[in-house]
C-alpha positions as CSV (number, residue, x, y, z in Angstrom):
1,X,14.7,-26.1,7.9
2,X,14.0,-24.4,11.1
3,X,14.2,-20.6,10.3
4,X,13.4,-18.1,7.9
5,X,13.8,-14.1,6.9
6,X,11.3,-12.3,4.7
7,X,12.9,-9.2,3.1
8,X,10.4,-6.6,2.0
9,X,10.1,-3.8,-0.6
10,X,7.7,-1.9,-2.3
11,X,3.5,-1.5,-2.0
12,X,1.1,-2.3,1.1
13,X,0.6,-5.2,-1.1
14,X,3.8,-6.6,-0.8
15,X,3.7,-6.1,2.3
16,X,0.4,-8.4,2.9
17,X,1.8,-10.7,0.6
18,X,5.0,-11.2,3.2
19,X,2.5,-11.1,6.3
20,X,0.6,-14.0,4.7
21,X,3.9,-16.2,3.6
22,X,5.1,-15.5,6.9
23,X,2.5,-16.9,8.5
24,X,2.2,-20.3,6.4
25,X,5.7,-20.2,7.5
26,X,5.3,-20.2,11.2
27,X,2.3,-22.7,10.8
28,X,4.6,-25.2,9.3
29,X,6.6,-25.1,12.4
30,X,9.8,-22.8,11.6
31,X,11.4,-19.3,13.5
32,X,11.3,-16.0,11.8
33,X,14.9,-14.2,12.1
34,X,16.2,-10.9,11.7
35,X,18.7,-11.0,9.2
36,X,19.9,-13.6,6.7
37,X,23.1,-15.0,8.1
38,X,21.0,-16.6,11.0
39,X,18.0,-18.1,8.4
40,X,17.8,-21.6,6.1
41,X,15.3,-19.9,4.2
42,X,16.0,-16.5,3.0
43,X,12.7,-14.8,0.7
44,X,12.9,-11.3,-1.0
45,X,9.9,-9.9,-2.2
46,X,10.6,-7.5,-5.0
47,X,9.0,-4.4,-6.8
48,X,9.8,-3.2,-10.1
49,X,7.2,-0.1,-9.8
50,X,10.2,2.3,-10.1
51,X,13.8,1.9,-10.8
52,X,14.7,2.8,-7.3
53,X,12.8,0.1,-6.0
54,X,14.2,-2.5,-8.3
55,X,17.6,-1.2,-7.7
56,X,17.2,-1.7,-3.7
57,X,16.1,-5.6,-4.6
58,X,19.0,-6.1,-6.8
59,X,21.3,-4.9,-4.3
60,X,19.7,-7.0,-1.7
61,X,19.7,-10.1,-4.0
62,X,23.6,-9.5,-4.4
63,X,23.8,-9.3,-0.2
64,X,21.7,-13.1,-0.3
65,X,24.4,-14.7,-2.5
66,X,27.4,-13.1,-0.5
67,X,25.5,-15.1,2.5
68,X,24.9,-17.9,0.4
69,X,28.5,-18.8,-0.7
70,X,29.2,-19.2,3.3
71,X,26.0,-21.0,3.4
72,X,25.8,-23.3,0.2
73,X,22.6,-25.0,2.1
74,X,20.6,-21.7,2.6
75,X,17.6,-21.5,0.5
76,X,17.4,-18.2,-1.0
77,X,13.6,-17.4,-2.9
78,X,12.9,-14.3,-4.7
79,X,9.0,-13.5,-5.2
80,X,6.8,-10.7,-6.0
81,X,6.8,-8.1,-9.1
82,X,10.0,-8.8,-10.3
83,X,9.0,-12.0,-10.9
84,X,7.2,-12.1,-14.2
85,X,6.1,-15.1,-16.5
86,X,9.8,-16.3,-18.0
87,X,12.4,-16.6,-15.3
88,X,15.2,-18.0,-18.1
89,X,17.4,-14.3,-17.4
90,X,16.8,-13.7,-14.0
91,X,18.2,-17.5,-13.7
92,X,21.0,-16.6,-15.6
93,X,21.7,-13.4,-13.7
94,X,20.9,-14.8,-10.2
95,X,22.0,-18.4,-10.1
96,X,21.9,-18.7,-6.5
97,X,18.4,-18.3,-6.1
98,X,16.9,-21.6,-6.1
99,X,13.0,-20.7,-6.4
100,X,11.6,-17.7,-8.2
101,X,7.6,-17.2,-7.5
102,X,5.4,-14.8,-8.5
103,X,3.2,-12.3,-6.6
104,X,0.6,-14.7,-4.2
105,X,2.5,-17.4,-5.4
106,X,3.8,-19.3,-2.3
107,X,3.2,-22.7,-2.8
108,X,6.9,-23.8,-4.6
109,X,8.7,-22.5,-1.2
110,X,5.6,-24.5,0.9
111,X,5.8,-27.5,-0.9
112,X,9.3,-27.4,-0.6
113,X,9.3,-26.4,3.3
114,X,6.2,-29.2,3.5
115,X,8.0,-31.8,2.4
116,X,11.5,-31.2,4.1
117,X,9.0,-31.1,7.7
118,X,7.0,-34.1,6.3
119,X,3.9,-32.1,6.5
120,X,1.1,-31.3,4.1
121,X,1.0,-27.3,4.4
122,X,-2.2,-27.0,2.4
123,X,-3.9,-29.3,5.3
124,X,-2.4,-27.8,8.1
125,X,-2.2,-24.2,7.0
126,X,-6.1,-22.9,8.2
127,X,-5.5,-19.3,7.0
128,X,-2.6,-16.9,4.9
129,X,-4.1,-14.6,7.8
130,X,-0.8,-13.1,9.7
131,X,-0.4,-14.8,12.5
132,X,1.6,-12.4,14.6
133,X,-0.6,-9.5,13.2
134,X,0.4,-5.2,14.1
135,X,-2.9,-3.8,15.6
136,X,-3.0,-2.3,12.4
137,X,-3.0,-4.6,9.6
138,X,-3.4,-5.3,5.8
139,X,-5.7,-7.6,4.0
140,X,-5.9,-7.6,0.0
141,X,-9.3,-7.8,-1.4
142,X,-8.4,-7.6,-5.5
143,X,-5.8,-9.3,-7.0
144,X,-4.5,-7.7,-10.4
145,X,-6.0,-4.9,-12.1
146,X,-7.2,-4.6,-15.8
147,X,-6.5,-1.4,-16.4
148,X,-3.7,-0.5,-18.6
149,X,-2.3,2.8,-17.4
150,X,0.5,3.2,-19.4
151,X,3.6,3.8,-17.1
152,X,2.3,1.1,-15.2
153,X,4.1,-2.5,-14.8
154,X,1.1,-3.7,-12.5
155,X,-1.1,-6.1,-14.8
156,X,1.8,-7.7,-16.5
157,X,3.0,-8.8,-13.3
158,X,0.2,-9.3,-11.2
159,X,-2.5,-10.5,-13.8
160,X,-6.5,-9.3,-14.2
161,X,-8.8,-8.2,-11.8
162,X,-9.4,-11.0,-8.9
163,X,-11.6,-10.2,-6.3
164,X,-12.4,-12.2,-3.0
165,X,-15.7,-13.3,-1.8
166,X,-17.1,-11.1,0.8
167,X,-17.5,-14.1,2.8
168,X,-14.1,-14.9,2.4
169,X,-12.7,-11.2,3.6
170,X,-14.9,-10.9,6.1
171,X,-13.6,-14.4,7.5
172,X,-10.3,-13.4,7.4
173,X,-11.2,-9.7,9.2
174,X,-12.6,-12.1,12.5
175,X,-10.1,-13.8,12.1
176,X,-7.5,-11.3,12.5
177,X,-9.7,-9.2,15.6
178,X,-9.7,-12.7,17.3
179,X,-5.8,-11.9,16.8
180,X,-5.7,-8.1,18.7
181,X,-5.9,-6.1,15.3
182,X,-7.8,-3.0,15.5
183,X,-7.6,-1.6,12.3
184,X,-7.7,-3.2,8.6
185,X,-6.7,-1.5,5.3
186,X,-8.3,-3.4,2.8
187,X,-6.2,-3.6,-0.6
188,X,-6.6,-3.2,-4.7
189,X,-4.9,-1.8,-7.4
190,X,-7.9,-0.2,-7.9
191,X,-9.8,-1.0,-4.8
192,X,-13.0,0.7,-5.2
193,X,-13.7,-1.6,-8.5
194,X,-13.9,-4.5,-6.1
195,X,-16.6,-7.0,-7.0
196,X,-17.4,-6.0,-10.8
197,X,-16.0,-9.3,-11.4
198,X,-17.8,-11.5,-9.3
199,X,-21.2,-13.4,-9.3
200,X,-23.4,-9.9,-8.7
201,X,-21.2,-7.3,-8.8
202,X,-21.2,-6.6,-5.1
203,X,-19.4,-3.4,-4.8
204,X,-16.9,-1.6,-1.9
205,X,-19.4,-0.4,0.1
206,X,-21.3,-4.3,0.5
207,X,-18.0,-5.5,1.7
208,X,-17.8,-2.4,3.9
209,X,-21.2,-3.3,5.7
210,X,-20.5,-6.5,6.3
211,X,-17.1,-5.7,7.9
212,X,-18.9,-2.4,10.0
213,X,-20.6,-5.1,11.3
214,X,-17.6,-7.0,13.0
215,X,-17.6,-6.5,16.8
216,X,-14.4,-5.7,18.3
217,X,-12.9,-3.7,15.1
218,X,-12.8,0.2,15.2
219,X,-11.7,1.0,12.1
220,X,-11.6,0.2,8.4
221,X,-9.4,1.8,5.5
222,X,-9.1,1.4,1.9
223,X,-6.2,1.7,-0.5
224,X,-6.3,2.7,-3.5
225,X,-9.0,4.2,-5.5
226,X,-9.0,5.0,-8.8
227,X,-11.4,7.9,-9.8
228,X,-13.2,6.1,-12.4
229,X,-14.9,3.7,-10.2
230,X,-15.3,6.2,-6.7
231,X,-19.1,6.0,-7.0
232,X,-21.5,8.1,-5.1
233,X,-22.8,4.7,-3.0
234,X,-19.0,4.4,-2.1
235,X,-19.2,7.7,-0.8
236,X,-21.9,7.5,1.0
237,X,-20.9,4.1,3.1
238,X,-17.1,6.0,4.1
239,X,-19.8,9.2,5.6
240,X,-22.3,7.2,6.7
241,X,-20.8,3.9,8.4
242,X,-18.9,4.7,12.2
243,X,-15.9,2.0,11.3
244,X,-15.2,3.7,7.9
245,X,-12.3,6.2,8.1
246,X,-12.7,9.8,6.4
247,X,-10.1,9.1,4.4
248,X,-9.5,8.4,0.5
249,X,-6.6,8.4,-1.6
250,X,-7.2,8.8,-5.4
251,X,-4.3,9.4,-7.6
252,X,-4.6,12.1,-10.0
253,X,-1.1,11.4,-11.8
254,X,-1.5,14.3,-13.5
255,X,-3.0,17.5,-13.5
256,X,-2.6,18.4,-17.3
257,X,-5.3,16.6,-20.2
258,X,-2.8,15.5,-22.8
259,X,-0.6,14.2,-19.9
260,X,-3.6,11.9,-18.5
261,X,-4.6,11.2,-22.5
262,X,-0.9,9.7,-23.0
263,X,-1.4,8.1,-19.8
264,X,-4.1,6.1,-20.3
265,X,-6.4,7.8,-17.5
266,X,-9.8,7.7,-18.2
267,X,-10.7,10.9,-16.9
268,X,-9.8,15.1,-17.3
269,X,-8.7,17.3,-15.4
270,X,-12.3,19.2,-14.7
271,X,-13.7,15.6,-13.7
272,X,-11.0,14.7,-11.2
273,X,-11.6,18.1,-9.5
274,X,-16.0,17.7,-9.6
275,X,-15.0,14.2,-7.9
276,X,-13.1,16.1,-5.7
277,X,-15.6,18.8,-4.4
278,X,-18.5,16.1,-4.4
279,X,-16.4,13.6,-2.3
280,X,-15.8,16.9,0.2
281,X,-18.9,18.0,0.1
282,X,-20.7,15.0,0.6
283,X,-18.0,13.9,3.1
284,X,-16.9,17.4,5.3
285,X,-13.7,16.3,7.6
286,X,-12.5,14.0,4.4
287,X,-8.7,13.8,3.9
288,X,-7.9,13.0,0.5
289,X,-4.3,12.4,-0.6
290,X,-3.1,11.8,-4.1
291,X,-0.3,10.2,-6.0
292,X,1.7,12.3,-9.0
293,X,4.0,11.6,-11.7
294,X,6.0,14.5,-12.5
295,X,8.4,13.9,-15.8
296,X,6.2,11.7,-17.8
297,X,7.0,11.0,-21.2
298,X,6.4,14.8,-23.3
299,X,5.5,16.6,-20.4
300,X,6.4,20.1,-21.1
301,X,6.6,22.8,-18.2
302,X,3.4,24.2,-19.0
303,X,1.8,20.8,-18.8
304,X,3.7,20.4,-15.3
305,X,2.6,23.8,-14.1
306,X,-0.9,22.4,-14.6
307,X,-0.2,19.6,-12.4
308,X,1.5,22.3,-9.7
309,X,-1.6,24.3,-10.2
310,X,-4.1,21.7,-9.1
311,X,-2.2,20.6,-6.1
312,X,-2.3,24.2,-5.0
313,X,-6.1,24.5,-5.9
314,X,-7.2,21.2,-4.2
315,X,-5.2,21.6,-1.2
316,X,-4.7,17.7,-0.6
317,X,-3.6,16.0,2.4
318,X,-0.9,14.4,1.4
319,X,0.7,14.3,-2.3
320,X,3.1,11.1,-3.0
321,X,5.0,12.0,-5.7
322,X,7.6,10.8,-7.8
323,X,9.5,11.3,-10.9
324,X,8.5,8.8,-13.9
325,X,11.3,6.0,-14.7
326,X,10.7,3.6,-17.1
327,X,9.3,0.1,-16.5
328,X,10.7,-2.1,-19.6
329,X,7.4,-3.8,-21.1
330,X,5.1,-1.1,-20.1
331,X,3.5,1.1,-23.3
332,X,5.0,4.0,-22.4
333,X,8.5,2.3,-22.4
334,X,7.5,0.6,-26.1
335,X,5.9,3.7,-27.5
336,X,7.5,6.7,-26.1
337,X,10.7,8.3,-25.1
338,X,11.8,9.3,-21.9
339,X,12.7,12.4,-22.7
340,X,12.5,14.9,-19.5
341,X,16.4,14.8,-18.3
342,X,17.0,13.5,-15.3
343,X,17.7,16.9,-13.1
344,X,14.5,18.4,-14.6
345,X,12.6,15.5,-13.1
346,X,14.1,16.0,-9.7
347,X,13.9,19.8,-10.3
348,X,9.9,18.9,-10.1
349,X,9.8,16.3,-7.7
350,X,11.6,18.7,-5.1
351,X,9.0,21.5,-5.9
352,X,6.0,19.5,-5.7
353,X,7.6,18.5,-2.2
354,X,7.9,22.0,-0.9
355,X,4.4,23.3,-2.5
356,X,2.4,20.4,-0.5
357,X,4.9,21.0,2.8
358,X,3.4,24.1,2.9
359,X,0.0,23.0,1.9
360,X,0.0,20.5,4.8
361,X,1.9,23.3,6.9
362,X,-1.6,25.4,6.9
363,X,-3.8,22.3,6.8
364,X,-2.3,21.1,10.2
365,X,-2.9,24.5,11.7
366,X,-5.9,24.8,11.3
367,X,-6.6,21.7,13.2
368,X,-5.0,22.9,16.5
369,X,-7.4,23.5,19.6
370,X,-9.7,20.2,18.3
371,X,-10.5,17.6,19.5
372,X,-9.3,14.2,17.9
373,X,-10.2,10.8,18.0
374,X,-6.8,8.6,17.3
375,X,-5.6,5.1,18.0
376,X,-2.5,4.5,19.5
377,X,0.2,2.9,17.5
378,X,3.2,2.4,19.8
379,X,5.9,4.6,21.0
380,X,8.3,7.0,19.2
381,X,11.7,9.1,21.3
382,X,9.2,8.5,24.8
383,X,5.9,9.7,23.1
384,X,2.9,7.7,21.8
385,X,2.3,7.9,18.6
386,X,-0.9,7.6,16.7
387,X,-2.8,8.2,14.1
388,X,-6.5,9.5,13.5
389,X,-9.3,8.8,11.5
390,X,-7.9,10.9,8.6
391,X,-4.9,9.7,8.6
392,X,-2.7,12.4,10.5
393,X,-0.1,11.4,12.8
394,X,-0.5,12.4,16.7
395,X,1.8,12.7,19.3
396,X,0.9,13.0,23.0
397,X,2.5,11.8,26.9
398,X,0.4,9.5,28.8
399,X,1.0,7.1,31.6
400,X,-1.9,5.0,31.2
401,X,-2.3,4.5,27.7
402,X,-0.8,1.2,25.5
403,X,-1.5,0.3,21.9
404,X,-4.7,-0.2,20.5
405,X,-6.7,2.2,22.6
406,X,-8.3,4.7,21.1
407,X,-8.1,7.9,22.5
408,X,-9.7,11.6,22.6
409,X,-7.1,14.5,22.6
410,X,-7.0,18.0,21.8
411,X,-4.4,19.4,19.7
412,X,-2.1,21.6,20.7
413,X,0.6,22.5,18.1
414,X,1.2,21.3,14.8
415,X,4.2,20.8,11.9
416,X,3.6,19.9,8.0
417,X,4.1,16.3,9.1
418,X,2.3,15.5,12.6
419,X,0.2,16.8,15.7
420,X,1.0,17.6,19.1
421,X,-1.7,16.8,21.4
422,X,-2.8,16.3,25.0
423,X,-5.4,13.1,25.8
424,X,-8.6,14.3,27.2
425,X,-10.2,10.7,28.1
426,X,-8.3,7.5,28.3
């Protein structure tokens, strides 16, 4: 076994989860490729978070056992969500893959990888670190979430709560500056509970001093919150502490009562929007994005109005939405019925869209003629791009610049989607 290809889809969890096999991977010695025909080892890592998701893995696990007949020695793994506790049908319907693991689960493809090489990876792997890292990267700090949202597949996948030592983070954050990263998001299912299950209860804003504190790193971001546990002291460590970005993105889901009752969110309407206003006040240049569910399960068009009326009130940065789809084993799929037709759902979707393109339309504007602090990213058709503290994306020409500086500009125009800028000190 000399080479491998990791295919990814889904959350910035996944995503960390591939980074770290990866780099066990390349520890024990063997080649990342770009596509499967050239790989022994072929891994997809799955999400089941929405049907389109799991229908993009299933298509791609159909592609891996076209290879495979061509390739009867190929290994071919599948790992992540769609992977829960009893594997008996997805053996039966995939018999080509030869090793099914679930999320953070690597060790049945490194055991198998060890012992082909003759190598014991859990002595000679040091760290699940990327070893190849972006100057941006991801590093999970909670594992699992007990929470029980209702249209969420999440905890039956994933498990409970898990959080990592500070220590432990803050390790892996050296290790990865040592590496050229500039930037980490650190990474929960509910991120700003981290630490109410450990010796303690050391809370997001410990772990964000003690990584403030790392020389060499300029910034720190967190994904996601969950407005039940966005306490004032976490508030006060993103204003207060330089590395911490003004940026926060808690999902609302919905913006009607009996929506968020049904849904299992533990808070109302009125109480997401005092969150809201404090987090702004306490925080002025604070970008805060959201995440919405249009379709759920009962939701009338007065209940979805409510929802279109709050993203209008609290003019967020940045709305992901998406119509709901049901997630076999959730509640809602064993207690409800899913019964907002199909167009109607995409009817909402695509007006949510427009609504928030113009939202951010206006918001962008009113950013032109400031000046910006961003770190540059790479290039894009000839132009850097990058991305500032809030999360905006920034385009600008320089001839001296490359990636991982940070850099003042002023801003010069603007779309719903990024800034145009000119560099004022490189």
């Amino acid at each position: 076994m000399d080479t491998y290809r990791i295919w990814t889809v889904g959350c910035q969890m996944n995503k960390a989860d591939s980074e770290r096999l990866g780099s066990a991977l390349d520890q024990l010695g063997l080649k990342s490729v770009d596509n499967n025909q050239d790989a022994d080892i072929v891994v997809l890592n799955s999400c089941v978070v929405r049907q389109s998701a799991e229908d993009r893995v299933i298509g791609n696990l159909n592609i891996a056992g076209s290879v495979k007949k061509k390739n009867p020695g190929q290994i071919v793994a599948l790992m992540g969500c769609m992977v829960g506790a009893q594997t008996d049908e997805l053996k039966k319907r995939f018999p080509y893959v030869d090793l099914f693991m679930r999320p953070q689960e690597y060790s049945p493809l490194l055991d198998l990888v060890g012992e082909s090489q003759g190598l014991d990876w859990e002595g000679c792997v040091g760290s699940l670190a990327p070893s190849e890292p972006n100057i941006s990267t991801y590093v999970p700090i909670i594992h699992g979430c007990d929470l029980m949202c209702t249209f969420c597949i999440i905890p039956y996948r994933r498990g409970r709560q898990v959080s990592r030592p500070i220590d432990d983070i803050a390790h892996e954050v050296e290790l990865l500056v040592q590496r050229g990263v500039k930037e980490v998001t650190v990474l929960g299912q509910t991120v700003d509970a981290y630490g109410l299950d450990l010796p303690g209860e050391p809370d997001l804003s410990d772990l964000f001093f003690r990584l403030n504190e790392i020389s060499d790193l300029e910034r720190i971001r967190f994904l996601t919150s969950h407005p039940s546990f966005m306490s004032q002291r976490i508030i006060d460590s993103v204003q207060n502490l330089p590395k911490v970005c003004e940026h926060i993105n808690l999902p609302v889901q919905s913006g009607d009562d009996e929506i968020l009752t049904l849904m299992r969110r533990p808070y109302s309407r009125g109480e997401y929007k005092e969150l809201v206003y404090k987090i702004r006040a306490s925080i002025p240049n604070v970008s805060i994005s959201t995440d919405l569910i249009v379709g759920f399960p009962g939701e009338t068009s007065e209940q979805y109005e409510n929802s279109l009326d709050l993203i209008r009130e609290l003019k967020f940065d940045k709305v992901h939405c998406a119509a709901y789809s049901t997630r076999p084993g959730t509640i809602a799929d064993r207690t409800m019925v899913d019964d907002v037709p199909q167009d109607e759902k995409s009817r909402r979707l695509k007006e949510v869209d427009s609504v928030q393109e113009d939202i951010l339309r206006y918001i962008n504007s009113e950013l032109v003629g400031n000046e910006l602090e961003v770190l540059v990213e790479g290039q894009k058709n000839g132009r850097w791009q990058s991305r500032t503290r809030t999360d905006k994306i920034v385009f600008f020409d320089h001839d001296n610049v490359k990636i991982g500086d940070v850099v003042s500009v002023t801003v010069e125009s603007s779309t719903a989607w990024s800034l145009q800028a000119t560099p004022i000190v490189v």
